[in-house]
C-alpha atoms as a printed R data frame, in Angstrom:
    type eleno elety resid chain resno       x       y       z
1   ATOM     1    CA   UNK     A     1   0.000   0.000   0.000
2   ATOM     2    CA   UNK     A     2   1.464   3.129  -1.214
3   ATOM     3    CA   UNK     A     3   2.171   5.618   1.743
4   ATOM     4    CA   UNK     A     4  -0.052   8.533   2.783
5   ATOM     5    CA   UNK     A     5   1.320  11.569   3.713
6   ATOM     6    CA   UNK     A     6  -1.487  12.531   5.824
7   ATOM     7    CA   UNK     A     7  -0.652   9.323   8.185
8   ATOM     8    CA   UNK     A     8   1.232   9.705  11.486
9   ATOM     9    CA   UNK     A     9   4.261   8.472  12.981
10  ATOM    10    CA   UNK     A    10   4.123   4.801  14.455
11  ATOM    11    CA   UNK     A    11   6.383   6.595  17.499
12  ATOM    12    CA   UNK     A    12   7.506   3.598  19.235
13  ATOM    13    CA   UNK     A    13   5.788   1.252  21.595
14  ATOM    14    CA   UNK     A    14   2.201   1.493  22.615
15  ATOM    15    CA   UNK     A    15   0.266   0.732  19.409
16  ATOM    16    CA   UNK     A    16  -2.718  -0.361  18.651
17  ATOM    17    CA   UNK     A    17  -4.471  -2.024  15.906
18  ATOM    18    CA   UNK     A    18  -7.577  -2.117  14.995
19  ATOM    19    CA   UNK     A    19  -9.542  -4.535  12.424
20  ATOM    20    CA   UNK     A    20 -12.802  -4.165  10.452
21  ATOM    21    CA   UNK     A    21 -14.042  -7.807   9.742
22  ATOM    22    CA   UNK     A    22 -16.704  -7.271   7.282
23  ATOM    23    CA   UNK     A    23 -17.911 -10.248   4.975
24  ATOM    24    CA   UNK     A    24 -16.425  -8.713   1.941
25  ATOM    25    CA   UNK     A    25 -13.226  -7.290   3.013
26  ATOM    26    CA   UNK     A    26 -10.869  -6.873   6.315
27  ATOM    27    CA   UNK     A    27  -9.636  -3.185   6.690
28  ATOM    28    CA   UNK     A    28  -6.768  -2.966   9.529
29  ATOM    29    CA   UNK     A    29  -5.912   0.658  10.894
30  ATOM    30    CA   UNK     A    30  -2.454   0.790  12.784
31  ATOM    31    CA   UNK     A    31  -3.290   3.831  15.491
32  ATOM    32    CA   UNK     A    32  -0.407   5.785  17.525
33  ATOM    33    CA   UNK     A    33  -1.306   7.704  20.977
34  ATOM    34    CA   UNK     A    34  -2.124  10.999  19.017
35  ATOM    35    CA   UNK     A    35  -4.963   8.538  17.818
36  ATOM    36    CA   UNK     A    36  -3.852   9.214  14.612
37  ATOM    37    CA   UNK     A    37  -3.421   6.226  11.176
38  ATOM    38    CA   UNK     A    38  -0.099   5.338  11.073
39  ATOM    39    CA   UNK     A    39  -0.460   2.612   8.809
40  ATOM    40    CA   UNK     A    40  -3.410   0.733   6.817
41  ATOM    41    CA   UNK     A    41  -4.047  -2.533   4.806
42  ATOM    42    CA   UNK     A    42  -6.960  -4.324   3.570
43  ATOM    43    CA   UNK     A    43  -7.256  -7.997   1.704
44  ATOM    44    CA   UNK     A    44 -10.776  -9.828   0.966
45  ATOM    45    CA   UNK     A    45 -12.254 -11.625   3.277
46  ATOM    46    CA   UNK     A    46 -12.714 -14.803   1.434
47  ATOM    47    CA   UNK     A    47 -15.383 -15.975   4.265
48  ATOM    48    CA   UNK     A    48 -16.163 -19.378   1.611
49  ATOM    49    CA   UNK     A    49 -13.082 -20.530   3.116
50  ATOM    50    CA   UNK     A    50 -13.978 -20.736   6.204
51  ATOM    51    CA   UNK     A    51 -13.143 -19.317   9.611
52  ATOM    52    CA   UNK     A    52  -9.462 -20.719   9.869
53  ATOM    53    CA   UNK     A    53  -8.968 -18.848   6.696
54  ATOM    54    CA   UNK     A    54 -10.244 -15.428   7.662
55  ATOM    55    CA   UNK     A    55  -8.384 -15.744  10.791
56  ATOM    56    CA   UNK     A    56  -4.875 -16.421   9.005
57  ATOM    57    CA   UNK     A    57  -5.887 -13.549   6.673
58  ATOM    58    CA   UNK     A    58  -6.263 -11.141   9.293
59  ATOM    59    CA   UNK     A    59  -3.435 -12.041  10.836
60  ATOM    60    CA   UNK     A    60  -1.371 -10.862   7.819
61  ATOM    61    CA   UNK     A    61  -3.635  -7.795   7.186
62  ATOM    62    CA   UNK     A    62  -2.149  -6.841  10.261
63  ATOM    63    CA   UNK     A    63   1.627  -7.400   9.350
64  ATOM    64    CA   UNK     A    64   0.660  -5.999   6.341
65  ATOM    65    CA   UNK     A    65  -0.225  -2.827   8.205
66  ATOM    66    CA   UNK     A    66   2.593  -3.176  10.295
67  ATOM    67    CA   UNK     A    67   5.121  -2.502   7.422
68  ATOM    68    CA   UNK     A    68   2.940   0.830   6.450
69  ATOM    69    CA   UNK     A    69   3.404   2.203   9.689
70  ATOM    70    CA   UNK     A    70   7.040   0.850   9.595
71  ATOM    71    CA   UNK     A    71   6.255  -0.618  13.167
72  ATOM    72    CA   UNK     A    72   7.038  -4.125  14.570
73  ATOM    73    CA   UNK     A    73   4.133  -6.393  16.038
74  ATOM    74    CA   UNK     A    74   6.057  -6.187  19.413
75  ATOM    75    CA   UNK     A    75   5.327  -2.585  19.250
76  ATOM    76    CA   UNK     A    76   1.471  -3.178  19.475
77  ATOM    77    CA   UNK     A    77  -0.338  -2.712  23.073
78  ATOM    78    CA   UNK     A    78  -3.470  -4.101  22.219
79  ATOM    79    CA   UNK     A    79  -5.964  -5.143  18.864
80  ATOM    80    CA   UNK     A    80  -9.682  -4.379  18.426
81  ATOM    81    CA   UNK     A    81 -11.897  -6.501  15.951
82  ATOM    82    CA   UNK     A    82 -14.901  -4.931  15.243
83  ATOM    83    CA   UNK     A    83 -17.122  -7.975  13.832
84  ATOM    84    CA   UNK     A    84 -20.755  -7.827  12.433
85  ATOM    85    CA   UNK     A    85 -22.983  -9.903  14.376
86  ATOM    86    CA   UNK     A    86 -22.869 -10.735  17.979
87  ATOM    87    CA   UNK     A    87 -20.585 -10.453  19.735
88  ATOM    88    CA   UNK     A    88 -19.315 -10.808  23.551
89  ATOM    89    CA   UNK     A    89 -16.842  -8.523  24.510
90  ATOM    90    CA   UNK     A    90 -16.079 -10.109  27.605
91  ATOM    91    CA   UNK     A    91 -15.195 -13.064  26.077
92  ATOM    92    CA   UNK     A    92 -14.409 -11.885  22.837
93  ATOM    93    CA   UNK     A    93 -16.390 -14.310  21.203
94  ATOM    94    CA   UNK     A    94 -18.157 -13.896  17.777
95  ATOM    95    CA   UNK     A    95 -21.907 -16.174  18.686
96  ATOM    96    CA   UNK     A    96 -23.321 -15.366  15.488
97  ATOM    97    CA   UNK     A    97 -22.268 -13.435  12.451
98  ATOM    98    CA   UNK     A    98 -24.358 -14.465   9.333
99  ATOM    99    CA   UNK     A    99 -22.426 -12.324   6.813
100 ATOM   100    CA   UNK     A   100 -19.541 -14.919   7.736
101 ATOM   101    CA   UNK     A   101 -21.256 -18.318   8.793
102 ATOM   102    CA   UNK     A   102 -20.013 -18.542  11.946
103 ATOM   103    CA   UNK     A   103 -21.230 -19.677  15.465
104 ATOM   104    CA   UNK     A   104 -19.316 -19.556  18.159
105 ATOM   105    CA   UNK     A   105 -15.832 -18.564  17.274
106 ATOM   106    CA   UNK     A   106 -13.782 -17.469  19.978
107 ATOM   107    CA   UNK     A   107 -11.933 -14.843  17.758
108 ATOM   108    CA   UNK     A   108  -9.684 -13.154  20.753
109 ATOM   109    CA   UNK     A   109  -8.550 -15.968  21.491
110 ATOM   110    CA   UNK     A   110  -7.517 -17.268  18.219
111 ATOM   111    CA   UNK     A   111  -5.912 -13.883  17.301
112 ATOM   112    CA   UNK     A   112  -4.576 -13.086  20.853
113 ATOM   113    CA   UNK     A   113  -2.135 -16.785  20.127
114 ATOM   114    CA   UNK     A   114  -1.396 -15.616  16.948
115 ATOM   115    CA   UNK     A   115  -0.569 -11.868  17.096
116 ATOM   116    CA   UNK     A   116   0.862 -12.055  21.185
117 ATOM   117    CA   UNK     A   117  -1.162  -9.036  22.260
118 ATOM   118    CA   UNK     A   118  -4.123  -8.537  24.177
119 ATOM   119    CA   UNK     A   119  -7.683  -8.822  21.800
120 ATOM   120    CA   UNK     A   120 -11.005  -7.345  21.861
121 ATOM   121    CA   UNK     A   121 -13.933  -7.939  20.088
122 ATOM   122    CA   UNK     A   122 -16.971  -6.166  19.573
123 ATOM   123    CA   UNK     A   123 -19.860  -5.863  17.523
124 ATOM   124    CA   UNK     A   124 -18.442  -3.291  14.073
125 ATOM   125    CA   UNK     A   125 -21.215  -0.931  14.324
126 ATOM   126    CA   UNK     A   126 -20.218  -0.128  17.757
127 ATOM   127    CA   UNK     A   127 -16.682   0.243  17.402
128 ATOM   128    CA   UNK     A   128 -17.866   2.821  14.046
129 ATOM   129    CA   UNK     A   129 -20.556   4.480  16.885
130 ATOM   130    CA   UNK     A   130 -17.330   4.819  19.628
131 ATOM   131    CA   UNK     A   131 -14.994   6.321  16.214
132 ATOM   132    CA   UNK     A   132 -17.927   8.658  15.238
133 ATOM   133    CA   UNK     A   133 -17.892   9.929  19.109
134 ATOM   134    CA   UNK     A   134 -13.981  10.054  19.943
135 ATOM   135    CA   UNK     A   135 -12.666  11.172  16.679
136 ATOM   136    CA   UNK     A   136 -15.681  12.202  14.153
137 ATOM   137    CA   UNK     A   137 -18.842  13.944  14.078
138 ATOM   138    CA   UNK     A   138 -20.057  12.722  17.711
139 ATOM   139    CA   UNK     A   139 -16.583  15.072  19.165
140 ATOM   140    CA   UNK     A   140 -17.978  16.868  22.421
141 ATOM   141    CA   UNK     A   141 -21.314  15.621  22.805
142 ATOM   142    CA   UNK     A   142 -22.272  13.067  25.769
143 ATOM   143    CA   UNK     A   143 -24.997  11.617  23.983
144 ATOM   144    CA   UNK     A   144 -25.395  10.647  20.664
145 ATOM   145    CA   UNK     A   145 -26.865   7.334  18.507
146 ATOM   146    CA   UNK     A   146 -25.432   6.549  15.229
147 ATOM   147    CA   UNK     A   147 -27.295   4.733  12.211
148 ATOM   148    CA   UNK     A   148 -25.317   3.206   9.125
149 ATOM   149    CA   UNK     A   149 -26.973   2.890   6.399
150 ATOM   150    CA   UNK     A   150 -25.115   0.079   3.762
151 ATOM   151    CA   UNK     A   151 -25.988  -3.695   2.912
152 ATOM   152    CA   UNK     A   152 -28.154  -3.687   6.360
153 ATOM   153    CA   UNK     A   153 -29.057  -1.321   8.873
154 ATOM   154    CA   UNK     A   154 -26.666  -0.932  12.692
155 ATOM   155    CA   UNK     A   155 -26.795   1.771  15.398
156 ATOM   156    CA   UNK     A   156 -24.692   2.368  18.143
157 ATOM   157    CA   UNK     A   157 -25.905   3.963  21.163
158 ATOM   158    CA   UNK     A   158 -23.276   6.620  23.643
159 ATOM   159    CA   UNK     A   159 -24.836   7.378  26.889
160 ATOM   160    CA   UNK     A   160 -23.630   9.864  29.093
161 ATOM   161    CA   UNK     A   161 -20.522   9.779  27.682
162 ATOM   162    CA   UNK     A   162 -19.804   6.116  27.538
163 ATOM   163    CA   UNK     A   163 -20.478   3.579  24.747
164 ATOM   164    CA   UNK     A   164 -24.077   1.299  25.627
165 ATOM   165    CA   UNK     A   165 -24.248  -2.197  24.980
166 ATOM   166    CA   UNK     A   166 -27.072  -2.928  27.455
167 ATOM   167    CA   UNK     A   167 -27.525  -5.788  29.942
168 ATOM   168    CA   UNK     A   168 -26.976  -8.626  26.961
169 ATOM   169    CA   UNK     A   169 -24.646  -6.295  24.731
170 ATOM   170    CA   UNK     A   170 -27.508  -6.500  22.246
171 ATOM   171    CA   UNK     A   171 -28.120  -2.585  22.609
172 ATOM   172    CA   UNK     A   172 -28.673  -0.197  20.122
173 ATOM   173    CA   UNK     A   173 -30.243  -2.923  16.813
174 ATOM   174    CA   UNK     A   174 -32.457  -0.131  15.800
175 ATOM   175    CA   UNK     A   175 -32.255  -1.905  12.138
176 ATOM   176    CA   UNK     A   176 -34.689  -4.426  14.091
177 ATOM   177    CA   UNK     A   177 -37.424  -2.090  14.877
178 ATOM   178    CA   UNK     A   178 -40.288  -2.973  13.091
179 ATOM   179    CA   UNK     A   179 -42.117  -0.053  10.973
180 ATOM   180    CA   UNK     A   180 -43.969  -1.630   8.810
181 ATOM   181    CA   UNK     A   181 -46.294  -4.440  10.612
182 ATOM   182    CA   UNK     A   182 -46.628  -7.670   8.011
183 ATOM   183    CA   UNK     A   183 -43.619  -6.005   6.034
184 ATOM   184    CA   UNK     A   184 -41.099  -7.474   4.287
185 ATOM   185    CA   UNK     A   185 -39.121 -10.783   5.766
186 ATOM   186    CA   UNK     A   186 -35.871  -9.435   6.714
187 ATOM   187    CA   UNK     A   187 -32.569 -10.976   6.850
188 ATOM   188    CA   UNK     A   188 -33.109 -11.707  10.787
189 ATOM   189    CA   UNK     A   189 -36.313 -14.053  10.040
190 ATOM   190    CA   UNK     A   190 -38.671 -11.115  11.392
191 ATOM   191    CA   UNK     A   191 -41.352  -9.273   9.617
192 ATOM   192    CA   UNK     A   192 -41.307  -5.360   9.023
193 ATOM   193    CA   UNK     A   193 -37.620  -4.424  10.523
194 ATOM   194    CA   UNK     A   194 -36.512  -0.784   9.291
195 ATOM   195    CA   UNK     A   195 -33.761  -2.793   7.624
196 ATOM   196    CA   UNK     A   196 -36.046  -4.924   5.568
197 ATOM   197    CA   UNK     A   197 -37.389  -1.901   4.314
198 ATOM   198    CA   UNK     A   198 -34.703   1.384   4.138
199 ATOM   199    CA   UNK     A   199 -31.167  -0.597   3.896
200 ATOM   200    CA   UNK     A   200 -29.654  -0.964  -0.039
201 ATOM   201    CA   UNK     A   201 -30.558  -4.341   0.157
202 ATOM   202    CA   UNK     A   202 -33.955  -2.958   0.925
203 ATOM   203    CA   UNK     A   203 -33.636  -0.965  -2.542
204 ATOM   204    CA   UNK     A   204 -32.010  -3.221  -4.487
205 ATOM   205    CA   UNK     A   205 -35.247  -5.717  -3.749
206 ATOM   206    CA   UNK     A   206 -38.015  -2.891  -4.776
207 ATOM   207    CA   UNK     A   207 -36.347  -1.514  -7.495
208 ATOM   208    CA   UNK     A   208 -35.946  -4.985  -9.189
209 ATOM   209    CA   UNK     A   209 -39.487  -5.437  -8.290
210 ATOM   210    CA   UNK     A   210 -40.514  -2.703 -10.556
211 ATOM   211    CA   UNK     A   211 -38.304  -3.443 -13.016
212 ATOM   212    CA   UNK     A   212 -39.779  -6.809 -13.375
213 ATOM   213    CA   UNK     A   213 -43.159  -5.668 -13.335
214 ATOM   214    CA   UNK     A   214 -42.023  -3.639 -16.215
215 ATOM   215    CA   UNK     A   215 -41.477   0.157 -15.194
216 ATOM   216    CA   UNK     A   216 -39.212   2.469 -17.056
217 ATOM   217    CA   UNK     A   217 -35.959   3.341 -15.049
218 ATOM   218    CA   UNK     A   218 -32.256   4.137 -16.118
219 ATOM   219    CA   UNK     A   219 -31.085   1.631 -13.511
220 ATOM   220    CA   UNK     A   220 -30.809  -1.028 -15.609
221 ATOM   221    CA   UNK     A   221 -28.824   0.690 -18.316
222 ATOM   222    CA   UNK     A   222 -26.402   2.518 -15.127
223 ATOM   223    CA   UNK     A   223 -26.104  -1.312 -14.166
224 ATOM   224    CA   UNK     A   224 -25.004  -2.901 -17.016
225 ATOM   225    CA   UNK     A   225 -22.317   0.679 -18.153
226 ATOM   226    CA   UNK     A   226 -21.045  -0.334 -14.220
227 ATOM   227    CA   UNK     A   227 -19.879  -3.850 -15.009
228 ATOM   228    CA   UNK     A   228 -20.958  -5.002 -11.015
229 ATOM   229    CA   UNK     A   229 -24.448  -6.837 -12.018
230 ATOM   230    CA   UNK     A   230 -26.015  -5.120  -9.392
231 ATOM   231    CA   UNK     A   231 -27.362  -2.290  -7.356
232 ATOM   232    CA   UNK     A   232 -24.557  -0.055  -5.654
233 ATOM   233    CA   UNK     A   233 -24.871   2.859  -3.732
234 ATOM   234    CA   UNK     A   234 -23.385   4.493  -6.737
235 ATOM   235    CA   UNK     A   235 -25.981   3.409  -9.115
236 ATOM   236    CA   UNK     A   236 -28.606   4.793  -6.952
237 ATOM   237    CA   UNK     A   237 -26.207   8.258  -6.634
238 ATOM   238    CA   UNK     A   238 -26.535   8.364 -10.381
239 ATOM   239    CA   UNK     A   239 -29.640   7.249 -10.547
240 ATOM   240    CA   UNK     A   240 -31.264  10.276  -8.550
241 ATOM   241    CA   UNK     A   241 -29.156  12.794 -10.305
242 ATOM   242    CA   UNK     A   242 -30.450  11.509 -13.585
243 ATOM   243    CA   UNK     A   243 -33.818  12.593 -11.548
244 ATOM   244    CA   UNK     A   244 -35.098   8.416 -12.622
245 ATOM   245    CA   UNK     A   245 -38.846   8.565 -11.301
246 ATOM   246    CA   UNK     A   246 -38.826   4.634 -10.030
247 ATOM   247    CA   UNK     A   247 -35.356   5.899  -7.706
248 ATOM   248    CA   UNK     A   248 -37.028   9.046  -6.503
249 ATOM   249    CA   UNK     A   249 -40.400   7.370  -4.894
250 ATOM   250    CA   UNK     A   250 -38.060   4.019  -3.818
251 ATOM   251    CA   UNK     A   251 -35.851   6.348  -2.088
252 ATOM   252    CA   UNK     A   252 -38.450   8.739  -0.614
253 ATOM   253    CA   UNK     A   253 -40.011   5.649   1.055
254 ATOM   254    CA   UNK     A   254 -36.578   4.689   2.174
255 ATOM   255    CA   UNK     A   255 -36.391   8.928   3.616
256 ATOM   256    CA   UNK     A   256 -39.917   8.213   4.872
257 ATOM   257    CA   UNK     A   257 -38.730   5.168   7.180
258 ATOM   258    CA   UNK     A   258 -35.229   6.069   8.199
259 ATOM   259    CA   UNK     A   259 -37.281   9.432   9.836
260 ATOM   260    CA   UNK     A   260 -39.308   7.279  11.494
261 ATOM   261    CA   UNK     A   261 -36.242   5.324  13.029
262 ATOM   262    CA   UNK     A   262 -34.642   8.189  13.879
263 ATOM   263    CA   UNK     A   263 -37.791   9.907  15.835
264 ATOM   264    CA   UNK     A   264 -38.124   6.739  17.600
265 ATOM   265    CA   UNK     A   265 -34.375   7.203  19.010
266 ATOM   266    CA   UNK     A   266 -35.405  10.728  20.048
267 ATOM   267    CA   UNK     A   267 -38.229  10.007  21.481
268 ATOM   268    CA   UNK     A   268 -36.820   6.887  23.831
269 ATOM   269    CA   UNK     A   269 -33.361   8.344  24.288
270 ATOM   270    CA   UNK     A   270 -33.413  12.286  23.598
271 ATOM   271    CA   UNK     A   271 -30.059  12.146  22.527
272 ATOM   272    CA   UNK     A   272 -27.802  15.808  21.304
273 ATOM   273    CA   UNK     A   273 -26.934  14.212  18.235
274 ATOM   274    CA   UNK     A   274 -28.211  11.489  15.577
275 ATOM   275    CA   UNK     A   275 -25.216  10.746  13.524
276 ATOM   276    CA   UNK     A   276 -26.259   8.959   9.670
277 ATOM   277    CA   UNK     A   277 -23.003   7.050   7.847
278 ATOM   278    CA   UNK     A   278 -22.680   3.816   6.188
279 ATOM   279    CA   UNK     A   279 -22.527   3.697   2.045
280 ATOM   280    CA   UNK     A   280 -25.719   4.620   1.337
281 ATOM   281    CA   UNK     A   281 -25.586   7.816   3.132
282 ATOM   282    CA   UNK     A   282 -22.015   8.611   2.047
283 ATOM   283    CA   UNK     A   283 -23.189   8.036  -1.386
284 ATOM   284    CA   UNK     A   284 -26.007  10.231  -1.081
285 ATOM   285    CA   UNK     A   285 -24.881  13.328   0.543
286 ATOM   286    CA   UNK     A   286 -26.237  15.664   2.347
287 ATOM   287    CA   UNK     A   287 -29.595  16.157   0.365
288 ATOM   288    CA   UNK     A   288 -30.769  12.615   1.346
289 ATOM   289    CA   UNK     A   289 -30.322  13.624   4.681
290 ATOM   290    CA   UNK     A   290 -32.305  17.186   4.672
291 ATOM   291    CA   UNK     A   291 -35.552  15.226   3.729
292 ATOM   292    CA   UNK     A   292 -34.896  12.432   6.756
293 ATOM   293    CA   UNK     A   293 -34.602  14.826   9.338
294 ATOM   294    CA   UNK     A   294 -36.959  16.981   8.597
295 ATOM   295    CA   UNK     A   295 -39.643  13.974   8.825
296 ATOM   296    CA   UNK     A   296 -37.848  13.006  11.388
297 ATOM   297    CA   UNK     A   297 -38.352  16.108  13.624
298 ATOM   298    CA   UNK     A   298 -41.973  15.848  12.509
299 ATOM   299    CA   UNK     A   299 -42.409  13.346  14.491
300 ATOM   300    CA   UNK     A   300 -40.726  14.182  17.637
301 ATOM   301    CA   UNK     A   301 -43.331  13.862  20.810
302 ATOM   302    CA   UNK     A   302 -41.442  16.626  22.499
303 ATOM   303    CA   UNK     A   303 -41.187  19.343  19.931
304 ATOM   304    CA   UNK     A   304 -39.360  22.192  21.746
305 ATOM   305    CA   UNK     A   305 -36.066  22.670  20.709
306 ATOM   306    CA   UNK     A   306 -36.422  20.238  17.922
307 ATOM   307    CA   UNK     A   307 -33.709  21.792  15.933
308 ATOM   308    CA   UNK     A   308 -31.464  21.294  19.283
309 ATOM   309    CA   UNK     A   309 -31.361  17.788  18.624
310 ATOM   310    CA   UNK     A   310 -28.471  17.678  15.436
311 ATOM   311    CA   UNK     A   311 -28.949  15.171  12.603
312 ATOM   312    CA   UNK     A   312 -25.337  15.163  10.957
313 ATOM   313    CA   UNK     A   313 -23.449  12.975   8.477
314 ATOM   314    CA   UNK     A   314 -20.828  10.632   9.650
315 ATOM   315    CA   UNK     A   315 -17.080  12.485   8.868
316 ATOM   316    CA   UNK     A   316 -14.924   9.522   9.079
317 ATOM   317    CA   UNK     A   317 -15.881   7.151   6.036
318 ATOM   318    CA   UNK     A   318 -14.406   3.738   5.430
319 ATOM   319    CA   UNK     A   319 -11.662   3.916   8.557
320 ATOM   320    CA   UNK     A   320 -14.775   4.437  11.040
321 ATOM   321    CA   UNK     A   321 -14.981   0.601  11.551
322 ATOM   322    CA   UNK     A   322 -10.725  -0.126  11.711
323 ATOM   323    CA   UNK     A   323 -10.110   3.087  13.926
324 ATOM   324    CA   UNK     A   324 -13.055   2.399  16.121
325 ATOM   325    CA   UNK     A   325 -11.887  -1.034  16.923
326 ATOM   326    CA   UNK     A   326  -8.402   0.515  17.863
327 ATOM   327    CA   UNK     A   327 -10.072   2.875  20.309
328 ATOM   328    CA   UNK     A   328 -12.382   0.445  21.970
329 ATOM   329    CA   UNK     A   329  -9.141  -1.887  22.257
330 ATOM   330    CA   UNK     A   330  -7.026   1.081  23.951
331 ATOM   331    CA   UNK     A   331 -10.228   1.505  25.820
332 ATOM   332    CA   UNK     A   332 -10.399  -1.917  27.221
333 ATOM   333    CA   UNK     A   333  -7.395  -2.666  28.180
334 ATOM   334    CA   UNK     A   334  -6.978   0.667  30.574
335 ATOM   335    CA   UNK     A   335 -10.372  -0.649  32.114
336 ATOM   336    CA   UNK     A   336  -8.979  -4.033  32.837
């Protein structure tokens, strides 16, 4: 990986690594104390092959991140894994995590023989929530919830200050709140979930839909000029600045139902700040987001100082998920 000049210095001992295990690709940050990226690599994930695989794979996305921060693994305090599905961070087990097929893999473990450092694991969209908060868009606030928008739906909840998990660690799913009742089957087995309905999978599934049913849309020519077979985040960028009618009304349903997740979070948890990332979002800008939180506030029970509560894009983009895991690592450690 070629070097980037806006990294920082791997200065010595005490750092730490952090790893995005997604079930496309594995994104490793190498973080110094300044909290700043000294050094980055990425690699497929390859989950087909099975967990051994992955697990040898991110072991040399780390060395591989290693030699862009010029750094030694003996330099490294501690590594994060942020993982997407459940996770026990206590354990640093992975119980379920259907984007890789696995069940009961105890990851820290496995890496923590491997790599000779300390390992934590926890669930990816919390380690992206704790990034948002430390280093991002979240910076000075003690409470915020964060939604990502991509393939599914996560949230992450901070609470006075400190990242919530809940009593089970199972805090913050707002993807699995239900919105529409008898809605669409969504990847959990559950009827209705806000990700079953607003997520790009979500618009991938409708706008096929209409396709097949025969309805008029760019998409399909934006697909085939793309080469990828199927609906990015891109195609539905493109898509809406091409002003296609089938994109508009899938994606103002999409606005419609991310509002009401959001007002829900208000109204439970009257945060300061709902933060919005994840692909689709980043994809989409800042004009998707005017329309959400303006339905959003809509809907607020309490509506004095509506405009209090900020509704903000995400500022840290792919390294949310690799520099979160870092920080939750550093984190952990101190606290044990």
């Amino acid at each position: 990986m070629a070097k980037d000049k806006s990294k920082g210095k791997a200065k010595g001992q005490g750092l730490r690594v952090g790893v995005d295990l997604g079930g496309t690709k594995i994104l490793v940050a190498v973080v110094n104390a300044d909290n700043k990226v000294c050094g980055e690599a990425k690699q497929a994930t390859h989950a087909e092959e099975g967990q051994d695989a992955v697990i040898q794979r991110i072991v040399a996305t780390v060395r591989e991140a290693l030699d862009d921060a010029d750094a030694k693994l003996s330099a490294v305090e501690t590594v994060g894994v942020g993982a997407p599905g459940a996770t026990d961070i206590a354990t640093g087990m992975v119980h379920y995590a259907a984007n890789l097929g696995w069940q009961d893999v105890p990851l820290a473990a496995r890496l923590r023989d491997k790599l000779g450092a300390p390992v934590f694991v926890d669930n990816d969209v919390n380690v992206g929530t704790l990034a948002e908060y430390l280093l991002g868009a979240g910076r000075g606030v003690q409470h915020m919830a964060a939604m990502f928008v991509g393939t599914g739906i996560g949230g992450g909840l901070i609470v006075n200050g400190q990242l919530y998990r809940g009593f089970r660690g199972a805090a913050g799913e707002i993807g699995h709140v239900a919105v529409v009742p008898d809605g669409p089957t969504c990847g959990c087995g559950r009827r209705g979930c806000l990700e079953a309905v607003a997520s790009r999978t979500a618009i991938e599934r409708d706008v096929q839909a209409a396709l097949d049913a025969g309805r008029l849309s760019v998409v399909r020519d934006l697909i085939a000029a793309s080469k990828r077979r199927r609906l990015t985040s891109g195609i539905i960028a493109k898509a809406l600045e091409q002003r296609d009618p089938l994109m508009e009304e899938v994606i103002g349903r999409v606005q419609r139902f991310l509002a009401m997740g959001i007002a829900n979070l208000v109204n439970i948890l009257d945060p300061e700040m709902i933060v919005l990332g994840g692909g689709v979002v980043e994809s989409l800008g800042q004009g998707f987001i005017e329309p959400v939180a303006a339905a959003a506030r809509a809907d607020f029970l309490a509506k004095k100082d509506a405009e209090r509560v900020r509704i903000v894009p995400a500022t840290l983009g792919d390294r949310a998920g690799a520099v979160g895991a870092a920080l939750m690592a550093g984190l952990e450690l101190a606290r044990r």
